[in-house]
C-alpha positions in Angstrom: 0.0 0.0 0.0 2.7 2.1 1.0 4.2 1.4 -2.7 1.1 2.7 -4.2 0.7 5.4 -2.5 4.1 6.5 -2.8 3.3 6.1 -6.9 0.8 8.8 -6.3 1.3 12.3 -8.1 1.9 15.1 -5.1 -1.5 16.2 -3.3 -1.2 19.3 -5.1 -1.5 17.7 -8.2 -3.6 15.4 -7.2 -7.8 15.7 -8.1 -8.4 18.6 -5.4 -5.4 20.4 -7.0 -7.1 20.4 -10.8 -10.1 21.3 -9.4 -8.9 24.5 -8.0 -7.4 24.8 -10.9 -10.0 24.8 -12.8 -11.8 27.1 -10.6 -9.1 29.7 -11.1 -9.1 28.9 -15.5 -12.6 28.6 -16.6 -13.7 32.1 -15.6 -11.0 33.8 -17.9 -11.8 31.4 -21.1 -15.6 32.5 -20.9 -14.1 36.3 -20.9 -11.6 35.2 -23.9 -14.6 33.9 -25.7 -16.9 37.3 -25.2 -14.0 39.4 -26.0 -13.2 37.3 -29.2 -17.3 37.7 -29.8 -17.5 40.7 -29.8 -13.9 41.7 -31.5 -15.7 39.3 -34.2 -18.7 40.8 -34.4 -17.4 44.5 -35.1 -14.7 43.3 -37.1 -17.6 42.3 -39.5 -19.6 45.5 -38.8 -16.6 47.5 -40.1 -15.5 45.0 -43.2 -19.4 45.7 -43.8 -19.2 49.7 -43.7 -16.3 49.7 -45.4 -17.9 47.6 -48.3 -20.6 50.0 -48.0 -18.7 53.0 -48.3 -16.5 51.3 -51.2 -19.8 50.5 -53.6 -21.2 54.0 -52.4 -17.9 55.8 -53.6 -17.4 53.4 -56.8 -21.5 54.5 -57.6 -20.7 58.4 -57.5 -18.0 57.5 -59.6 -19.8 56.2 -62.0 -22.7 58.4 -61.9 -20.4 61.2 -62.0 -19.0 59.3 -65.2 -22.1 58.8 -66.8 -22.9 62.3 -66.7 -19.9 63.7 -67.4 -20.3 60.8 -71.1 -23.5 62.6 -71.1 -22.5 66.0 -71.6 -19.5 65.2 -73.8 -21.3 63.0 -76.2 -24.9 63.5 -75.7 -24.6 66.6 -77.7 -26.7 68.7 -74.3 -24.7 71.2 -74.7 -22.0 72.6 -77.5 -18.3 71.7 -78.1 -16.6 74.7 -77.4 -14.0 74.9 -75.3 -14.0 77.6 -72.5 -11.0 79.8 -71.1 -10.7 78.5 -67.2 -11.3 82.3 -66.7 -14.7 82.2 -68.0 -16.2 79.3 -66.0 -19.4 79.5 -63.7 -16.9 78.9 -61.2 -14.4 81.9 -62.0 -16.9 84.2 -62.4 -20.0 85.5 -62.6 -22.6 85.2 -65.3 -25.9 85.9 -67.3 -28.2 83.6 -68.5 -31.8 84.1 -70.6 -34.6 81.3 -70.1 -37.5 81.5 -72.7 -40.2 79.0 -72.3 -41.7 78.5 -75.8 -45.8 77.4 -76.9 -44.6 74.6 -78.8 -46.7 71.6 -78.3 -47.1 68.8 -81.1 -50.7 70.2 -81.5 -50.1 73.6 -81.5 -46.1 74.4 -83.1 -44.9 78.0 -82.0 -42.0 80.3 -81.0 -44.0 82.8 -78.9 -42.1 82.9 -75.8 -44.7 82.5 -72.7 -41.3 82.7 -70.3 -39.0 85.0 -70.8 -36.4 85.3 -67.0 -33.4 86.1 -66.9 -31.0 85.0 -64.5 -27.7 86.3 -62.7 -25.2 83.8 -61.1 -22.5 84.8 -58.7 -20.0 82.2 -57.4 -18.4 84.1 -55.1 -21.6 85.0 -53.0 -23.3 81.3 -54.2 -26.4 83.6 -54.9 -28.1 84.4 -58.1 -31.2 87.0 -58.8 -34.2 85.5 -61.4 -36.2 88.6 -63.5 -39.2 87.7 -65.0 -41.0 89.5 -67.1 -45.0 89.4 -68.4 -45.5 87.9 -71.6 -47.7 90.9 -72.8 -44.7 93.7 -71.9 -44.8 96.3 -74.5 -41.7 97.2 -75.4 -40.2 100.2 -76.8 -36.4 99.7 -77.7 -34.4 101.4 -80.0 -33.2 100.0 -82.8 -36.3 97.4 -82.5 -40.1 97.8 -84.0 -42.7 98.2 -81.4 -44.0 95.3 -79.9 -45.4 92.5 -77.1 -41.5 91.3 -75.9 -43.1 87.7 -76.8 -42.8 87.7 -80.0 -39.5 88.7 -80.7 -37.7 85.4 -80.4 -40.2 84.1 -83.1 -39.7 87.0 -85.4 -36.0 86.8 -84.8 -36.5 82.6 -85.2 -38.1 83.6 -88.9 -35.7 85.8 -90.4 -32.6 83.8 -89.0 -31.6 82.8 -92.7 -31.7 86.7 -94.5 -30.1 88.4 -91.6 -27.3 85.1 -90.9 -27.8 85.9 -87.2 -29.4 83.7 -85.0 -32.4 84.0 -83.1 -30.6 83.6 -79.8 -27.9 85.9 -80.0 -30.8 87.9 -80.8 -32.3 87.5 -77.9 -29.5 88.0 -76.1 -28.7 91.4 -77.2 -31.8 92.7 -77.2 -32.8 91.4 -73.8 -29.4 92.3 -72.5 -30.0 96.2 -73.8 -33.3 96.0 -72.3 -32.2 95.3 -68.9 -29.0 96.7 -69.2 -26.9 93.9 -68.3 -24.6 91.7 -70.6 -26.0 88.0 -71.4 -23.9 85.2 -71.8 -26.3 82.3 -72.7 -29.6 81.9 -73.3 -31.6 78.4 -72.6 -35.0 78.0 -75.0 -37.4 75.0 -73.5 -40.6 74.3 -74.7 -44.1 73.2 -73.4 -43.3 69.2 -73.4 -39.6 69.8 -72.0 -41.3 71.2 -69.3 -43.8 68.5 -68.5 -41.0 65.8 -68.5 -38.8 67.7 -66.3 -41.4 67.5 -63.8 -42.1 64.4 -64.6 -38.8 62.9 -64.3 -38.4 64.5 -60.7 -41.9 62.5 -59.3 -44.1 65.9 -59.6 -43.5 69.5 -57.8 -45.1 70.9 -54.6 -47.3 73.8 -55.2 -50.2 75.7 -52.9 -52.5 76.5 -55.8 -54.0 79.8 -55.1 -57.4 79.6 -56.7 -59.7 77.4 -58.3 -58.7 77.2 -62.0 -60.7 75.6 -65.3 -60.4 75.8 -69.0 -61.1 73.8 -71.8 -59.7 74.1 -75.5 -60.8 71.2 -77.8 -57.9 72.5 -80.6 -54.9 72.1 -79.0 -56.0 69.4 -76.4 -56.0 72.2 -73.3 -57.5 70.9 -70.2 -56.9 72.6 -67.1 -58.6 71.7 -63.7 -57.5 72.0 -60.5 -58.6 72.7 -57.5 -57.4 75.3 -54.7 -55.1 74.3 -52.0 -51.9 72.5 -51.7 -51.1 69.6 -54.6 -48.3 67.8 -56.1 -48.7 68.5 -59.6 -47.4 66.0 -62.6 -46.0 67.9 -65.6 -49.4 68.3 -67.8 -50.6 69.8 -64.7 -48.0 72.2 -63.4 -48.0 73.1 -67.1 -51.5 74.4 -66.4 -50.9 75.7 -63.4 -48.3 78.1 -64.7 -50.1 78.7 -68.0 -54.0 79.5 -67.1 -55.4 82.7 -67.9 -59.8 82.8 -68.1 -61.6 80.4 -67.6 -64.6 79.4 -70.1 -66.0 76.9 -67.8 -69.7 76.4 -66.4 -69.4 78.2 -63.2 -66.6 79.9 -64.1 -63.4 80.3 -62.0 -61.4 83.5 -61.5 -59.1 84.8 -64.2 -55.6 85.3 -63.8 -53.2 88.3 -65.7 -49.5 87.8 -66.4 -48.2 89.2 -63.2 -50.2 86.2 -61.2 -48.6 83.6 -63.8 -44.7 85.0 -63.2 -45.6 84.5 -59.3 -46.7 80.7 -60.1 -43.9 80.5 -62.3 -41.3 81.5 -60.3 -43.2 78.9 -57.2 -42.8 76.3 -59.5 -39.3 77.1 -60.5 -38.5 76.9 -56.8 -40.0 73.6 -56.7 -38.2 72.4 -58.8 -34.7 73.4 -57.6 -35.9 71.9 -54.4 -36.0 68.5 -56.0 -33.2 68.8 -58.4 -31.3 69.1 -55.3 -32.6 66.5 -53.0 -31.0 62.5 -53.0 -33.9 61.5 -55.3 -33.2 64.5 -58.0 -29.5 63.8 -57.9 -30.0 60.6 -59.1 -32.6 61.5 -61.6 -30.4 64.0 -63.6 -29.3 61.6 -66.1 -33.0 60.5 -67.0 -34.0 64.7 -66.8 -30.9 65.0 -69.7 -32.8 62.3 -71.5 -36.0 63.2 -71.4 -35.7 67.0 -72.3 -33.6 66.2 -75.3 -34.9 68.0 -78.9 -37.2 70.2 -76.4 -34.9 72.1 -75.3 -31.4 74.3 -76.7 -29.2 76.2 -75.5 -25.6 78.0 -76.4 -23.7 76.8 -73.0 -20.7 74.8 -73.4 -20.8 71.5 -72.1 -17.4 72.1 -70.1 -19.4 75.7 -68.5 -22.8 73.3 -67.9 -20.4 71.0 -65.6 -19.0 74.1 -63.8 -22.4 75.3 -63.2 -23.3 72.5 -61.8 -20.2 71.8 -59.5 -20.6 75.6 -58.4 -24.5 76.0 -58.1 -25.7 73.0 -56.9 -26.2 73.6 -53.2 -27.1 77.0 -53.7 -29.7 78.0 -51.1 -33.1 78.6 -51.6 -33.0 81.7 -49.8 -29.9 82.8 -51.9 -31.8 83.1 -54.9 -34.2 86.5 -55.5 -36.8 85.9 -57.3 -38.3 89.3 -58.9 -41.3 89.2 -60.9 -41.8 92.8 -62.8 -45.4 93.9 -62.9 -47.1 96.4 -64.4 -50.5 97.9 -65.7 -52.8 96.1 -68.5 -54.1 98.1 -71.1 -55.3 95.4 -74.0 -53.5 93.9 -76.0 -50.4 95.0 -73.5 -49.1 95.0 -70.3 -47.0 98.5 -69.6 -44.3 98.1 -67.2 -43.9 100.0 -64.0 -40.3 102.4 -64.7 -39.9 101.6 -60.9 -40.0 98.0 -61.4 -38.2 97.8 -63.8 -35.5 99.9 -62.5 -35.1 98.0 -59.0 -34.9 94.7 -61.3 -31.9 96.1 -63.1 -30.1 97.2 -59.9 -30.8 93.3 -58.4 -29.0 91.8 -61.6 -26.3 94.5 -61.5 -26.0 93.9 -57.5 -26.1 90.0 -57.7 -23.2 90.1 -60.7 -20.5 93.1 -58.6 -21.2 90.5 -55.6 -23.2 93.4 -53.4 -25.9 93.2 -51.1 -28.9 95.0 -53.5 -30.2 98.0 -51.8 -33.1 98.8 -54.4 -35.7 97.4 -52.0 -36.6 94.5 -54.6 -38.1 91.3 -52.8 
């Protein structure tokens, strides 16, 4: 007995010993085993962000890509080149926006928009004039007329006088409001509607019940006071009505009340453009306006523009609507107006705060 219990291991060895020491062990491999858990577990969480981050950046990348294949081959813009000096982002500039009647059912090149815009990169802020469609103007060097209807006279004689009907424009409009235009933008009535469309609608309060019917050119407007999100045949209405030849009829509306719903709806939409959803929708906006809509811009100054204007802040950008008093078939413009709408445009482009008490 003595011989086998001398062959026993020590008593500290012995079954009490590994007991204790087990005792002391097994509480540090459960920690081990939460701390490799959870150094597991966010390990993954990051390889995941990071993934995440990586198809996000590779995206932009390629949407920025596809855009920028879209203005250098999708013929949006022209092929000019432009002096680094005379980009958006350099400097400031001028731009004229006429919204054409053309329609399918009803071809025209009276101008129902006519803005023009001032951009300032150094400020980010840019001042929109729009003017009625009726404005009688009284230039010299021009004939007497509604300021409508000279982009379609210009638009007719464009092969006897070898001058086109935008630089036209652009000169007259720029003498008119005495400010120098660089570019002028011409969309028409179906551009219009698919812009709006392609965005998923615009958010308007419309201010009145509206209704009018026109069997010739397919006109069909009806809508209904109150805040709506209006697809682009609607938001085409709502900027277009006039009278109303409806059974009860509804109030009519005169050019100053169409530049206010105008200029609501062009705010709208700059909303949109900028939000997640419009970002991503530019490429299919490019697309859809296609032959409705020309311009002069380079497509090296449109991809400046962008880059420089598109965060700008809604409440960077003056919108002032000139008014007037109607006289049929004419809308006379107040001096005053007019006046304070040259000094925002002159104030917005020498980077100034405008003083001329213009909204």
């Amino acid at each position: 007995m003595n011989n086998s219990k001398g062959s026993l291991p020590p008593r500290s060895n012995g079954p009490q010993g590994n007991r204790g020491q087990q005792n002391r062990t097994a509480p540090q491999t459960k920690t081990n085993k939460k701390k490799t858990k959870k150094r597991g577990f966010f390990a993954r969480l990051t390889r995941m962000l990071l993934m995440l981050l990586l198809v996000a950046v590779v995206g932009g990348l390629g949407y920025a890509g596809y855009l920028y294949y879209k203005f250098e081959k999708g013929g949006f813009g022209t092929d000019q080149a432009v002096d680094s000096g005379q980009l958006a982002s350099a400097k400031p500039l001028t731009m004229l926006l006429l919204g054409t009647d053309n329609r399918p059912q009803h071809p025209s090149n009276l101008t129902d928009v006519i803005m023009v815009v001032a951009l300032n990169p150094k400020t980010e802020s840019a001042t929109v004039v729009s003017l009625p469609r009726d404005t009688y103007v009284e230039l010299s060097g021009y004939k007497k007329n509604k300021i409508n209807a000279y982009y379609a006279r210009f638009k007719g004689r464009e092969d006897s006088s070898g001058i086109s009907a935008k630089d036209e424009m652009k000169t007259m409009m720029g003498k008119y409001l005495d400010v120098d235009i660089d570019y002028v933008t011409v969309l028409d009535f179906q551009g219009f509607r698919d812009i709006v469309d392609e965005l998923g609608g615009v958010d308007v309060n419309i201010s009145a019940d509206m209704c009018y019917t026109d069997s010739v050119d397919g006109t069909d407007i009806n809508l209904t006071k109150g805040p709506a999100q209006l697809n682009g045949d609607d938001a085409l209405d709502y900027v277009r009505y006039r009278k109303s030849n409806c059974s009860p009829k509804t109030a009519a509306s005169d050019d100053f009340d169409r530049n206010k719903r105008q200029n609501e709806v062009l705010n709208g939409l700059v909303g949109q453009m900028q939000s997640l959803g419009g970002v991503l929708k530019i490429g299919n906006v490019m697309d859809a306006v296609g032959s409705n809509l020309t311009t002069d811009i380079e497509n090296e100054q449109i991809k400046s523009m962008i880059a420089t204007y598109w965060k700008i802040s809604k409440e960077n950008i003056a919108f002032v609507p000139v008014t007037g008093t109607w006289r049929s078939p004419y809308v006379y413009i107040n001096d005053t107006e007019l006046e304070n709408a040259k000094k925002s445009l002159q104030s917005t482009l020498a980077g100034v705060a405008d003083t001329s008490g213009t909204p």
